[in-house]
FIVO-558505 format. One line per 2 residues: number of its first residue (from 1); for each residue x, y, z of C-alpha. Coordinates in steps of 0.5 Angstrom, whole numbers, plus 2048, in hexadecimal, padded with zeros to 3 digits. Example, Ala and Ser with C-alpha at 12.3 -4.5 7.8 and 13.67 -1.06 7.14 Angstrom:
FIVO-558505
1> 819 7F7 810 ~ 81B 7FE 80E
This chain:
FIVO-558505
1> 7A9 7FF 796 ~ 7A8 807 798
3> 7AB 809 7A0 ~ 7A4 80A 7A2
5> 7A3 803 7A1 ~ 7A9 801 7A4
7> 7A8 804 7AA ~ 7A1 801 7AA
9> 7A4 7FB 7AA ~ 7AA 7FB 7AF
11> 7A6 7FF 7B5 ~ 7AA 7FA 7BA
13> 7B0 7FB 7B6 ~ 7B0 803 7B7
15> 7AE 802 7BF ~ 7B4 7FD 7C1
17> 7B9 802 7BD ~ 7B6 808 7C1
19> 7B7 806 7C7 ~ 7BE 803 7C6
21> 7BF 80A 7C4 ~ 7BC 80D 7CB
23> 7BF 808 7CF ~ 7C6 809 7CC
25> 7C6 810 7CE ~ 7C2 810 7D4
27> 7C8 80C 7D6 ~ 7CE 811 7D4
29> 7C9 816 7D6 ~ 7C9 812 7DD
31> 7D2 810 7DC ~ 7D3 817 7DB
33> 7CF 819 7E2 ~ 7D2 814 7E7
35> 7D9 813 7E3 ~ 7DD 815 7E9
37> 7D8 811 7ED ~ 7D7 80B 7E9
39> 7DD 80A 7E6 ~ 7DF 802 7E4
41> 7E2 801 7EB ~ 7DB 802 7EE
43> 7D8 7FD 7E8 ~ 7DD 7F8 7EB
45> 7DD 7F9 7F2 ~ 7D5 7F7 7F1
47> 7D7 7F2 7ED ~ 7DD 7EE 7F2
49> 7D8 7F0 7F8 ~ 7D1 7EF 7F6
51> 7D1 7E8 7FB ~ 7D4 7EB 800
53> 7D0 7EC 807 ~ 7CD 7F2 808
55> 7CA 7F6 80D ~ 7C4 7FA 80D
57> 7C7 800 80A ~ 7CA 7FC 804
59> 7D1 7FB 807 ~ 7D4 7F6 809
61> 7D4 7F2 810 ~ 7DA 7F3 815
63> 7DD 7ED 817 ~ 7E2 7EC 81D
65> 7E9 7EB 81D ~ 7EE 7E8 822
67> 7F3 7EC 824 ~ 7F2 7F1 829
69> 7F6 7F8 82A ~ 7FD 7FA 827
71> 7F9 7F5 821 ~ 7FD 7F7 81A
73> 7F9 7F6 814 ~ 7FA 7F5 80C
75> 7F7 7F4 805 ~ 7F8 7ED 803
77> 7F5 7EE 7FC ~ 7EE 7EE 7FE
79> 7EE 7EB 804 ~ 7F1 7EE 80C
81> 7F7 7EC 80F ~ 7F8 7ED 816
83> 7FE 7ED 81A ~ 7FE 7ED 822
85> 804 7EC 827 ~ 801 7E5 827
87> 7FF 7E3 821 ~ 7FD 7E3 81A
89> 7F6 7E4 816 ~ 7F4 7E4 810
91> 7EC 7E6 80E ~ 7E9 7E6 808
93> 7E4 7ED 807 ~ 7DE 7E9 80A
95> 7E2 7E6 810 ~ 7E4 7E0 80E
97> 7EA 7DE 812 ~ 7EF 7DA 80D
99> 7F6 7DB 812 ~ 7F6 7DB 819
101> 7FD 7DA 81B ~ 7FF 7DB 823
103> 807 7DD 824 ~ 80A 7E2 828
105> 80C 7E7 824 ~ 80F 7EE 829
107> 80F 7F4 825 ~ 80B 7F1 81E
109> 80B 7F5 817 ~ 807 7F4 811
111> 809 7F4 80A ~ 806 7F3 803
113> 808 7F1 7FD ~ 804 7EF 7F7
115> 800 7EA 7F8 ~ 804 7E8 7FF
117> 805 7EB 805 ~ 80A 7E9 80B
119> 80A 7EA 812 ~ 811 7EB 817
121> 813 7ED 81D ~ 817 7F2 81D
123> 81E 7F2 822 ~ 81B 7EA 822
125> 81D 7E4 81E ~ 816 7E2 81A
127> 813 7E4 814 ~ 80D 7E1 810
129> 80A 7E1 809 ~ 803 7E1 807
131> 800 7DF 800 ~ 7FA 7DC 7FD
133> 7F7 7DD 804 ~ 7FC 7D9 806
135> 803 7D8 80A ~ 808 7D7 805
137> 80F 7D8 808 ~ 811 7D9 80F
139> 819 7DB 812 ~ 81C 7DB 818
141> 823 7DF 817 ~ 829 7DC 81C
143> 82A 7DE 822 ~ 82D 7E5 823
145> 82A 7E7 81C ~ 825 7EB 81E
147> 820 7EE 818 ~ 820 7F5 817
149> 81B 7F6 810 ~ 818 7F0 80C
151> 814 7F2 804 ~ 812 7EF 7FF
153> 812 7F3 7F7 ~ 80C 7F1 7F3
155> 80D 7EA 7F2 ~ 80D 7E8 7F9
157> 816 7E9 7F8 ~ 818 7E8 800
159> 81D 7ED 803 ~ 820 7EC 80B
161> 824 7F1 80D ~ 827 7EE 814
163> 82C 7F1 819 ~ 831 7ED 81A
165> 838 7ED 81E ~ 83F 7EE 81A
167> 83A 7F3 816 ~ 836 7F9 816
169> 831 7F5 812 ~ 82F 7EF 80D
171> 82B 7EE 807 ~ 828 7E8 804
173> 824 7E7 7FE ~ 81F 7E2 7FD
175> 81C 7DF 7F6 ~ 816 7DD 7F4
177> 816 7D7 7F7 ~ 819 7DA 7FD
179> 820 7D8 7FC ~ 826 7DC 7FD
181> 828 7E0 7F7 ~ 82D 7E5 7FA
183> 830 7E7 801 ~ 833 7EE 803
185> 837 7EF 809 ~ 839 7F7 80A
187> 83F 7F8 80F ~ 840 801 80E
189> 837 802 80E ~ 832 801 811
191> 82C 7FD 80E ~ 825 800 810
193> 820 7FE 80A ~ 820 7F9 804
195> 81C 7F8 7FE ~ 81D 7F5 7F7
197> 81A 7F8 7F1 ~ 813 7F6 7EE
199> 817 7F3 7E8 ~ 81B 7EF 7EE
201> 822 7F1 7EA ~ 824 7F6 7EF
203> 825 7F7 7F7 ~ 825 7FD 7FA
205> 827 7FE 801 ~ 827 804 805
207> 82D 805 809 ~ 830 80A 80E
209> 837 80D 811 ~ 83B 812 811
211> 83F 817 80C ~ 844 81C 80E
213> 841 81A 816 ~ 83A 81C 813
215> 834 818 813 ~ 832 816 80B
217> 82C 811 808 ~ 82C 80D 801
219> 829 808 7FE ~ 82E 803 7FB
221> 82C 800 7F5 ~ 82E 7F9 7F2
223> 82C 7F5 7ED ~ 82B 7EE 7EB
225> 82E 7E9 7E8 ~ 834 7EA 7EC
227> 839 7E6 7F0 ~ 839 7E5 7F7
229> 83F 7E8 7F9 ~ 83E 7EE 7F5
231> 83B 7F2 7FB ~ 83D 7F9 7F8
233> 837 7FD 7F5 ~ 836 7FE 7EE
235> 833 806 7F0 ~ 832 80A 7F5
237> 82C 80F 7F8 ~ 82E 814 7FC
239> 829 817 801 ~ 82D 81B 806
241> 82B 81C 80D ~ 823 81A 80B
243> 823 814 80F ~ 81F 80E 80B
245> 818 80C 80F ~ 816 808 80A
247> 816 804 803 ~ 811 803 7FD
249> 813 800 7F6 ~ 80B 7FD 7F5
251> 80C 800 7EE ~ 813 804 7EB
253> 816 80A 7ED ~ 817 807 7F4
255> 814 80B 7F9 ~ 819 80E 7FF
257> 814 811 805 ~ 819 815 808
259> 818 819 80F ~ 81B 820 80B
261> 818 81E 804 ~ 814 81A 7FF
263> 819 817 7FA ~ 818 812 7F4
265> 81E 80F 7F1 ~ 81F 80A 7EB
267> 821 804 7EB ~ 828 806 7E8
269> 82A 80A 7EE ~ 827 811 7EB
271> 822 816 7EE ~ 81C 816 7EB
273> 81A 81C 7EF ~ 819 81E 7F7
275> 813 822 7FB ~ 816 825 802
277> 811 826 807 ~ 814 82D 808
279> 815 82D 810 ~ 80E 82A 810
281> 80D 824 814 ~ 80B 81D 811
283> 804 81B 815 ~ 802 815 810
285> 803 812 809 ~ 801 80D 804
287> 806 80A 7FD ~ 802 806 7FA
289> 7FE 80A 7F6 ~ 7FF 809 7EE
291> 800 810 7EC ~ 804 812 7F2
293> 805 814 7F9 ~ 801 817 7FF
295> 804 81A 805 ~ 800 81E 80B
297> 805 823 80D ~ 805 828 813
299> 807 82E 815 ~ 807 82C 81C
301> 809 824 81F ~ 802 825 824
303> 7FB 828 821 ~ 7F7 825 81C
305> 7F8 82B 816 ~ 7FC 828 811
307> 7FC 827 809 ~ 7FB 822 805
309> 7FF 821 800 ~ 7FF 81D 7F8
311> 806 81C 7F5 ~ 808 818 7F0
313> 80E 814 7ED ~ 812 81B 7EA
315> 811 81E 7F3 ~ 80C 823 7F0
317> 806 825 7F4 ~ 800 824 7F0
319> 7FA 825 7F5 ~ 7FA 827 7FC
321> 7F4 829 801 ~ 7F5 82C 807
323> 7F1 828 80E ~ 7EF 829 815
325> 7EE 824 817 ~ 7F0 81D 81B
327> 7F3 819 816 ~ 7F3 811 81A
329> 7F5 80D 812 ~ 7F6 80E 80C
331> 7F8 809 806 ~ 7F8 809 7FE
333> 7F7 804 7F9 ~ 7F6 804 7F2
335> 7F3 80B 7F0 ~ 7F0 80D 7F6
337> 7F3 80F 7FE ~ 7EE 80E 804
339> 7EF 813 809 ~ 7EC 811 810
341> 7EB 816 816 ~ 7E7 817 81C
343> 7E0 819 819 ~ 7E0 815 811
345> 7E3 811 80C ~ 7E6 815 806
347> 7E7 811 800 ~ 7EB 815 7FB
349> 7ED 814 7F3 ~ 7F4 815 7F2
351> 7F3 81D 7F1 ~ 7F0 81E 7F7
353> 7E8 81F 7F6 ~ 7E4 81C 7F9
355> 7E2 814 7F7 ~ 7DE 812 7FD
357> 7DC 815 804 ~ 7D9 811 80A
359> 7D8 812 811 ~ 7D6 80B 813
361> 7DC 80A 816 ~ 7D9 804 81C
363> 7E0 807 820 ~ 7E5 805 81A
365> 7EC 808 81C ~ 7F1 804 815
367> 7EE 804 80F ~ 7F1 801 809
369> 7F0 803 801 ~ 7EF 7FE 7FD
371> 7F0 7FF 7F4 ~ 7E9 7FE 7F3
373> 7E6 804 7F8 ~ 7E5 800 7FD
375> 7E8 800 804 ~ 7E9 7FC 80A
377> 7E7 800 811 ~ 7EA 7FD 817
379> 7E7 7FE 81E ~ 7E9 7FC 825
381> 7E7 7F4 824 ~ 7E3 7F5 81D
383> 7E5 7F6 816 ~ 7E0 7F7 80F
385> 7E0 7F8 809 ~ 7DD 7FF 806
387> 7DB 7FF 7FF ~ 7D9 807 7FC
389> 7D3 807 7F9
């Protein structure tokens, strides 16, 4: 059979063969244009949120919260958790309430870990830990031991630093189950912060003092398993006069945010590197990105021209943009970092080009990154989730 009877024969065959060759290449044509719109986080944004109720502009509704001013507010894998001077919330993207906890809580902190998050009162005496929209462990410390800082490492490994008389400051270390694995009482420092790494074999703890009548910061280190009575740490971090303001170790290095300085240390005590903010003021900041740190740095404490600045894990600047505007939130997770101010919602990829823009803002002041692009925006009484298109 010769080729002119061949293609007489399979006309259907020659037509189905070339329109799967146009659509594959309309369709990498098309993936080429739209790569830094479309990318697979938009594929599965669709896809986690196809049911979602939305609003006429295709976004999805608000929904009230119960909280009222001075609300805290946290990412609880998908859902909203909402810590008030009254109680506890937990709300899913579409407004389901799946906690409401009344309790007096005078100055509430918020803290995430994981798949887990915990709400204490800091100079108070209660702390609550939340997982699987649930409340799964809860503390009252004895009289006289006040909470001073309470973290969880990536597996929901529970941390409380209390105050505590006869010493400058208390740790204690839970398990899994919330048991107590370890205990650290310091008597020549005083205690400020503590964070188990994300492997949870090692304890950071930030302390202060003095050498030589001088002020000094470091982070001591202490790695498990060890007795209890073996309180001396295995390695030490120096920091100087930079006062600790904050710990993060969602993933390694464990990130110091400092009032001088940006520095990363690695587990066995060594310094990964440090970004100085050069004498500029530390107006805002997000840890949690997966391939660094943002600060937004200021020349002056008032007025909004400021710097927004990437570093990664070895303290080196990677991106930065200069902004003039009122910033009211910022927040990182996974690839992408979301900048709210006044006017617009600016969602950035890990580079700082521009992911997503949008001025619907319906009187957001708090916004929350989520690692699939989205974000949660929070006003006076409502919150909502925005999904880029």
């Amino acid at each position: 059979m010769d080729k002119e009877e061949n293609r007489k024969r399979y006309p259907l065959r020659r037509t189905m063969a070339f329109l799967t060759t146009l659509a594959l290449v309309l369709g990498a044509l098309f993936l080429v244009v739209n790569w830094q719109k479309l990318n697979f986080d938009y594929i599965r944004r669709w896809w986690t949120y196809r049911t979602l109720e939305r609003n006429e502009s295709g976004q999805a509704q608000s929904f009230a919260y119960d909280g009222g001013a001075g609300s805290l507010f946290t990412r609880l894998g998908d859902d909203l958790l909402v810590c008030s001077k009254s109680g506890v919330r937990l709300y899913s993207a579409g407004g389901t309430a799946y906690v409401e906890k009344t309790c007096t809580l005078k100055n509430p902190v918020v803290v995430t870990g994981g798949s887990s998050a915990l709400v204490y009162d800091a100079g108070g005496t209660s702390l609550y830990v939340y997982r699987d929209r649930e409340e799964v462990f809860s503390l009252e410390t004895e009289p006289g031991q006040a909470i001073l800082s309470a973290n969880l490492n990536a597996q929901g490994l529970l941390t409380v630093a209390t105050q505590a008389s006869g010493v400058k400051g208390s740790v204690t270390v839970y398990d899994s189950e919330f048991r107590l694995k370890f205990g650290v009482n310091l008597s020549s420092r005083f205690i400020t912060d503590a964070i188990l790494s994300p492997d949870g074999r090692t304890l950071a703890l930030a302390t202060s003092g003095q050498t030589g009548g001088t002020y000094d910061s470091q982070i001591d280190f202490y790695t498990f398993p060890r007795s209890a009575e073996d309180t001396t740490p295995d390695k030490v971090c120096r920091l100087g006069n930079n006062v600790v303001l904050k710990l993060n170790w969602s993933a390694d290095p464990l990130r110091v945010l400092g009032e001088n300085a940006l520095v990363l240390v690695n587990a066995d005590g060594t310094e990964a590197g440090s970004y100085s903010y050069n004498w500029r003021y530390l107006k805002g900041y997000a840890l949690d990105g997966d391939r660094g740190c943002s600060l937004l740095l200021g020349r002056y404490r008032a007025g909004t021209e400021a710097d927004l600045v990437n570093v990664d894990f070895s303290g080196q600047e990677t991106a930065s943009l200069e902004l003039n505007c009122q910033v009211l939130s910022m927040s990182a997770a996974g690839r992408y970092l979301s900048v709210l101010t006044v006017d617009q919602l600016t969602i950035y990829s890990d580079d700082l080009r521009e992911y997503h823009i949008t001025e619907e803002l319906q009187g957001a002041r708090k916004v929350l990154q989520r690692p699939d692009g989205s974000a949660l925006l929070i006003a006076g009484e409502t919150a909502r989730l925005y999904l880029p298109d």
